[in-house]
N, C-alpha and C positions, 0 to 999 in steps of 0.2 A: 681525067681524074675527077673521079666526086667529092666532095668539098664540106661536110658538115653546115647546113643550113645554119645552123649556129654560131659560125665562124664567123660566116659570111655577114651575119644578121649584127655580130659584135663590132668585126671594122665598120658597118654602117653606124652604130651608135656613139662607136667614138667621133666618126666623121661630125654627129649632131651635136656633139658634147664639144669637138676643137671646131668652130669655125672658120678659123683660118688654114687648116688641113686641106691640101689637097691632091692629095693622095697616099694611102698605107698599102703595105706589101708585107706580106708574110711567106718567110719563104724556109727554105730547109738551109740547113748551114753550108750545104754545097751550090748553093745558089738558083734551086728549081721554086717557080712559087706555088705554094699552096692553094692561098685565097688573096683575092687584091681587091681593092677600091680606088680604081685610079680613073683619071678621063687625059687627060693629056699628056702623060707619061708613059714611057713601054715598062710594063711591069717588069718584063722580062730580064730588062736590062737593068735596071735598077735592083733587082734580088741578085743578080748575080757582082754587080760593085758591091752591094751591101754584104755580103757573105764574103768577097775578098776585103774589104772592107775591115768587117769585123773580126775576119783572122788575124790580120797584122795587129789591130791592138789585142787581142789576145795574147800574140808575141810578147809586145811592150810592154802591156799588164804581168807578162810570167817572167819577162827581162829583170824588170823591176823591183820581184818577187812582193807584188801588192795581190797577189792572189786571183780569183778571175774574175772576168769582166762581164761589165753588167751592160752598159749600153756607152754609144759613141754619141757626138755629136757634131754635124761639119756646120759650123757660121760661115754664111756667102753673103755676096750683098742685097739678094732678094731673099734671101729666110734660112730655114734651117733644114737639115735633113739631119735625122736622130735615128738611129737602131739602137733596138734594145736584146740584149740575149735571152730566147725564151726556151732556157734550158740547153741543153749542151748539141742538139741539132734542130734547131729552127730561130729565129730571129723577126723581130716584128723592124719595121722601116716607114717612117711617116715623113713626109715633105710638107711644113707650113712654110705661110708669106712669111716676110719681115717683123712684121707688128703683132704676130701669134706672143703668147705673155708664156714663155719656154718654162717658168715652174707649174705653170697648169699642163703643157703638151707633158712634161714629164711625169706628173700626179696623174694624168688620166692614163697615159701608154704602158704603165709600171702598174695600174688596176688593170688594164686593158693584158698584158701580157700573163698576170697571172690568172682570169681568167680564158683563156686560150692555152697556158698549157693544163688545166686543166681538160678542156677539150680535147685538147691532142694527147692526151697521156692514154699510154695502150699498156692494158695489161700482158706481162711474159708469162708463155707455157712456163708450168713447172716438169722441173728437169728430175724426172725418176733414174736412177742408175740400171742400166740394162734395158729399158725401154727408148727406143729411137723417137726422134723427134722432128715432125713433119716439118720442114721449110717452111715459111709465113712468103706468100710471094709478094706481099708488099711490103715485108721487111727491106731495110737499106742494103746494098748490096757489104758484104765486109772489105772494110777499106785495104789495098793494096799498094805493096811498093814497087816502083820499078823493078828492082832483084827479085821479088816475090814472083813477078813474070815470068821469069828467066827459065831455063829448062836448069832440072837439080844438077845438072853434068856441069853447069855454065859460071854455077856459083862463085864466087872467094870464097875461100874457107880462112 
């Protein structure tokens, strides 16, 4: 996948701006990463906790009915691991040490996420009535349910 040099070039900045960062992942809310800045961590593995992750407190948050969620935060005893929601399919995920000062990782990943959805925002065809509309093949695939699979014969009704 290609990556927006831009993106790329922002988790670098944040990296300059948190020095205790080490490591940010941006990923899709299903858990694939976009763009990473990481050295000793598997990006891979880390976007796909942080997107389970961030679903459950999405639960919690709509459990709750405090409306949706904006970003998590886990305290460990060597630092912090934060996601924030950047927009309703992608998610920024940063890992600082202990001694990171968490209202600045916050200030800067909350400028940092808005501008990456910026980035990431793709304009949608406009939809004419009667005229068909070519598939985007890098649009997300539409989500499906188990029963959706099913053959129509196989249903409950």
């Amino acid at each position: 996948m290609t990556v927006d040099p831009a993106v790329i070039a922002e988790l670098g900045n944040l990296r300059s701006r948190l020095p205790e960062l080490s490591a940010s992942v941006l990923a899709t809310a299903d858990g694939l990463v976009v763009a990473q800045d990481t050295r000793a961590i598997e990006p891979d593995s880390l976007a796909a906790l942080a997107a389970a992750h961030l679903a459950l407190a999405r639960r919690f948050a709509h459990a709750v009915d405090h409306g949706d969620l904006r970003e998590c935060v886990v305290e460990c005893d060597a630092g912090y691991i934060t996601t924030y929601a950047a927009g309703p399919n992608a998610l920024l995920t940063l890992v600082t040490s202990g001694d990171a000062n968490l209202a600045m990782v916050h200030h800067e990943a909350r400028r940092c996420v808005r501008r990456l959805m910026n980035l990431l925002t793709v304009e949608l065809p406009v939809v004419r009535p009667g005229v068909p509309v070519q598939p985007d093949a890098s649009a997300p695939l539409e989500r499906r349910t188990p029963m959706a699979t099913l053959p129509t014969g196989m249903r409950r009704r």
